[in-house]
N, C-alpha and C positions, 0 to 999 in steps of 0.2 A: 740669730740671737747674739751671736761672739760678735759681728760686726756693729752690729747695735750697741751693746757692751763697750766696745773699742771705742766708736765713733764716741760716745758721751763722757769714757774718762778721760779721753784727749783733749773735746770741747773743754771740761772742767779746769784740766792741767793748763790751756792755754788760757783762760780765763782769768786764774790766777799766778801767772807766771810774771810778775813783774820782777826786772832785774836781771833779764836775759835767759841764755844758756843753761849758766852754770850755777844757777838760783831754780831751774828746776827740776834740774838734776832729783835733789832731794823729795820732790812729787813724786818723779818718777817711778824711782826706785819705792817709794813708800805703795805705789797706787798697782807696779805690775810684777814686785817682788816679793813683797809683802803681804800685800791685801789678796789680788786675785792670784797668787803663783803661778803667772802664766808664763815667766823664764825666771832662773835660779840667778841667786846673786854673783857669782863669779860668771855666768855670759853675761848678765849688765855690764860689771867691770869695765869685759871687755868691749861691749858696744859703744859705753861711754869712751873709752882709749880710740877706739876705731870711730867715732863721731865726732873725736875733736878732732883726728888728725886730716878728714875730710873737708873738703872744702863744704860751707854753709854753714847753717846754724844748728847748733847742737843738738839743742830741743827736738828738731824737724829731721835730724839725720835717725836720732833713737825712735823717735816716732816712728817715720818709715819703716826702719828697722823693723818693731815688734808687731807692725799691721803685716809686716810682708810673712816674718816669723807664723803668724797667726793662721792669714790667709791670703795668701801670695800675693799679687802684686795690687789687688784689690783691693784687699784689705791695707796695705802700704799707702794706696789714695784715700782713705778712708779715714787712716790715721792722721795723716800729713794734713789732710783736709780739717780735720776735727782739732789738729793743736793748732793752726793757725785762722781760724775763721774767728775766734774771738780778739787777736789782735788786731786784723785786718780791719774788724767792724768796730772794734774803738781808736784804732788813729785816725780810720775815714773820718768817725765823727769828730775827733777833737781838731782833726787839721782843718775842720768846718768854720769852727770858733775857734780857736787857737788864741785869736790875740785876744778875744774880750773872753775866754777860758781863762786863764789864766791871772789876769786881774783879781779875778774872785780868790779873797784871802785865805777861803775854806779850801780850797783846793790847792793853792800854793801847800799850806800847810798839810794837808792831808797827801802829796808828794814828799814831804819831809819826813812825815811818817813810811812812808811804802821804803825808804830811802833805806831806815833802819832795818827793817822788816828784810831788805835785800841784802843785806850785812849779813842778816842772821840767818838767811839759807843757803849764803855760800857759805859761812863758817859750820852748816851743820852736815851740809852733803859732805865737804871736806875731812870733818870728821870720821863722819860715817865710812866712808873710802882708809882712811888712814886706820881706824880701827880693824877694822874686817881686811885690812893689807898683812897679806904673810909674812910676819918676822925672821927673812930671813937674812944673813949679813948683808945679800946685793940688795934688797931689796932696802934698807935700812940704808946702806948709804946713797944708789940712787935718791932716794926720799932725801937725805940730808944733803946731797953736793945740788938738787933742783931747788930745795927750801933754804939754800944759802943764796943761791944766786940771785934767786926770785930776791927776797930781802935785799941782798945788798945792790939789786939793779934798781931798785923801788927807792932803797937811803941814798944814794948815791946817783940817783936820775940818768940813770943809764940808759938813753934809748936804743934799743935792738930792735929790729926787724922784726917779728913773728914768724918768718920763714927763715929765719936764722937760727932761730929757737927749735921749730918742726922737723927741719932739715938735723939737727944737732941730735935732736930727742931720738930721732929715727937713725942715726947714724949710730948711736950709743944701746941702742933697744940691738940694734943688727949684729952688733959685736957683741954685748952680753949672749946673744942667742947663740952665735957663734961656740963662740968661749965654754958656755953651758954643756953643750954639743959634742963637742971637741973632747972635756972633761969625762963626758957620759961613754965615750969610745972610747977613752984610756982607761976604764975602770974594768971595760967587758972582759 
């Protein structure tokens, strides 16, 4: 029944996942945090954290993830299966028609719309993260020296690598962990 369960809200999540990753994110969490409480909000967190810094698609890493969580690696195929089988059957179709797809003004337009619509779940998971984030000083200025940069590499059309970015994140997470560590041994 759990895999039944699985397989159909992953279907759904992939279904309506337009705008990547990081657009649904905010499903996600709503559909295996919230609704069914089949893992707590701080292991999402960190699945999210551990499924970006993964090589593939976010979506498909957390997926995996909570089918394997659920029921091991079966349930893993089951999920992976269930969030991408509705994209897979709608670019098959649209790369079928593609060029006389897209003519049609309804659909241009109804892409302009989705366009918004993915504005607004990455600004919502965003939030969501940033809210339910521990106020603590490291954790407030990591947040502010990534949301500065992010900002001024975007005003300022800084192209970086992605893996200069990952390689940096992961360099800086080692050394706060460190640091953390180190503190918690001088206190004993």
């Amino acid at each position: 029944m759990i895999l039944f369960q699985l397989f159909i809200s992953m279907l759904k999540i992939g279904a309506f996942a337009f705008g990547g990753g990081y657009a649904i994110i905010a499903l996600l969490e709503n559909e295996f945090v919230t609704k069914r409480t089949w893992i707590d909000h701080d292991e999402f967190m960190n699945v999210v954290a551990i499924a970006e810094s993964t090589p593939g698609p976010i979506a498909i890493n957390v997926a995996t993830y909570i089918g394997y969580k659920l029921m091991g690696i079966f349930g893993a195929v089951v999920a992976t299966v269930g969030v991408c089988l509705p994209s897979f059957i709608i670019m098959y179709a649209v790369s079928l028609f593609y060029e006389s797809f897209m003519d049609i003004s309804i659909v241009t337009a109804a892409f302009r719309g989705v366009q918004i619509c993915v504005v607004y779940l990455i600004a919502s998971a965003a939030l969501k993260m940033l809210k339910k984030m521990k106020k603590t000083p490291r954790n407030i200025a990591v947040f502010a020296v990534t949301f500065g940069g992010m900002t001024a590499c975007t005003i300022f059309d800084f192209r970086i690598s992605s893996i200069i970015f990952i390689f940096t994140a992961g360099v800086v997470g080692l050394l706060a962990f460190l640091i953390n560590k180190k503190n918690k041994e001088a206190k004993k």
